[in-house]
N, C-alpha and C positions, 0 to 999 in steps of 0.2 A: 585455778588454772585448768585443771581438770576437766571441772563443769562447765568454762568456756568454748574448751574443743571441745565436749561431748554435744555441746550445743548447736556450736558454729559448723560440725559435723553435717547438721540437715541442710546444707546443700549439695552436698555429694549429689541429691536428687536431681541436681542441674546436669547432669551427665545422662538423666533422662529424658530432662523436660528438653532440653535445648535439642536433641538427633529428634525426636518425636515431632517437635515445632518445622523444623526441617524436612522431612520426612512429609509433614502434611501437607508442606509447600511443593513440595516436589511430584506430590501426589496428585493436588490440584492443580497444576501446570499437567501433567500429563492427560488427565479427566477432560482439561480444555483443549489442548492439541487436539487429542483423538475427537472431540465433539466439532471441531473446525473442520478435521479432515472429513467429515462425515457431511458435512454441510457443503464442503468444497465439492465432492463427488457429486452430491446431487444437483448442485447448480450444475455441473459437468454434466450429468445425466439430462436432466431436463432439456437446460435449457442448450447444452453445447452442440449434444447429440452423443454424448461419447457413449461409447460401443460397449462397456462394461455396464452389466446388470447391478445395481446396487440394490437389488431389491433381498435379497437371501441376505445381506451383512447390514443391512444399517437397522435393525431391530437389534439384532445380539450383539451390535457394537455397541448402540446407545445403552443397554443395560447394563453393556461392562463398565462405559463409562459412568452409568450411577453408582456403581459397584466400588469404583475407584474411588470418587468422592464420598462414599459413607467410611470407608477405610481409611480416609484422609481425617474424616469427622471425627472418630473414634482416636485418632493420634491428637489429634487438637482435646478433645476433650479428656486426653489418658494428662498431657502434657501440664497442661494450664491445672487441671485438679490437685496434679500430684504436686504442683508450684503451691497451687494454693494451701492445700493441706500442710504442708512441710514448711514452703519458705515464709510467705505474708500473703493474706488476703489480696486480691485484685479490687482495687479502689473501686475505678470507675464501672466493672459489673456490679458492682452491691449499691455501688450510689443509682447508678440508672433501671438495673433490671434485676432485683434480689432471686429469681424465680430462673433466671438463665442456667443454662444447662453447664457453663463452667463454676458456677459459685455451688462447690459440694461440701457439704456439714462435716463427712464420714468419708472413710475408706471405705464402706458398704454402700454409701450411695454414690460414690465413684463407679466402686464395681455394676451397681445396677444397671447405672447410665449406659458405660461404656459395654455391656453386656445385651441392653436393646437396641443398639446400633449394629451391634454386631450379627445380629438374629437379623436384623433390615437386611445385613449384608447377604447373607448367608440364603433368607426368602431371594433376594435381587440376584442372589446365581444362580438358584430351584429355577427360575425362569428362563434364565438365561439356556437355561440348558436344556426344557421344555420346546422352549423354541425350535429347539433342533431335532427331536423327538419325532420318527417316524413309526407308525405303530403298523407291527408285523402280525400281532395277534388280539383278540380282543382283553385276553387279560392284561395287554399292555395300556388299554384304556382304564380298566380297574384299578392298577397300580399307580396311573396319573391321578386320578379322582381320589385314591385314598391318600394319595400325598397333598393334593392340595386340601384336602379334608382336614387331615395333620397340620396342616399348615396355618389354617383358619382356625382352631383350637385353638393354635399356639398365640395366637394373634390376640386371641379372645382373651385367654386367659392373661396375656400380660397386659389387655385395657383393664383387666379386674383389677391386677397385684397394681397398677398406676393410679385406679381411682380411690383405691383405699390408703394412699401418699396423700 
């Protein structure tokens, strides 16, 4: 009886999986709001005439919005992994696409996954915030260069650590 609940235990994980799956929906709904509103303004701009410049927010709005949606990505694949790992394999991912990014072996390549999504994310606000970047001195061009340098490293180095998977 024991080793029944110790067992029937692993869904406790559904008090993650299920806010997480929520969570990404609610995320992707706002990702498409704000990519609506942005689309709306410009029809408004263009072709309406309205008087509001859209030109300084629809760059670092649409980044915010990929921003959203990789942060929704990483709930979806934190969610379904941790299902999968704990409660039952996902059928129909293993039957159609073995290689899909929710069908994970390990807790380590859970963690990976959801780890290079999260660096996507984290690049997608570096820019985001670039964008807005006025350079007062030249060492502030220096400081952008060595970040995007860092960047490109970082980039490099995790196509190395994926082709050796």
């Amino acid at each position: 009886m024991l080793e029944r609940f110790l067992w029937n235990s692993r869904f406790l994980v559904m008090m993650a999986v299920l806010p997480s799956l929520l969570g990404a929906v609610v995320l992707f709904t706002i990702g498409t709001i704000d990519i609506i509103k942005i689309l709306i303004d410009t029809v408004a701009y263009y072709l309406l005439g309205s008087v509001e410049d859209i030109h300084d927010n629809v760059v670092p709005s649409i980044i915010m919005a990929i921003d959203i949606y990789l942060i929704a990505i990483v709930l979806l694949i934190f969610g379904l992994g941790v299902y999968r790992l704990f409660v039952s394999p996902i059928e129909q991912a293993e039957d159609h696409a073995p290689l899909h990014p929710f069908n994970v072996q390990s807790f380590d390549q859970l963690k990976d996954k959801i780890a290079r999504v999260v660096i996507l994310a984290v690049i997608i606000e570096f820019f985001r915030a670039v964008v807005d970047i006025r350079f007062q001195t030249p060492l502030d061009a220096i400081y952008l260069a060595l970040s995007v340098l860092a960047l490109a490293a970082a980039l490099y180095l995790m196509s190395l650590a994926q082709r050796k998977e």
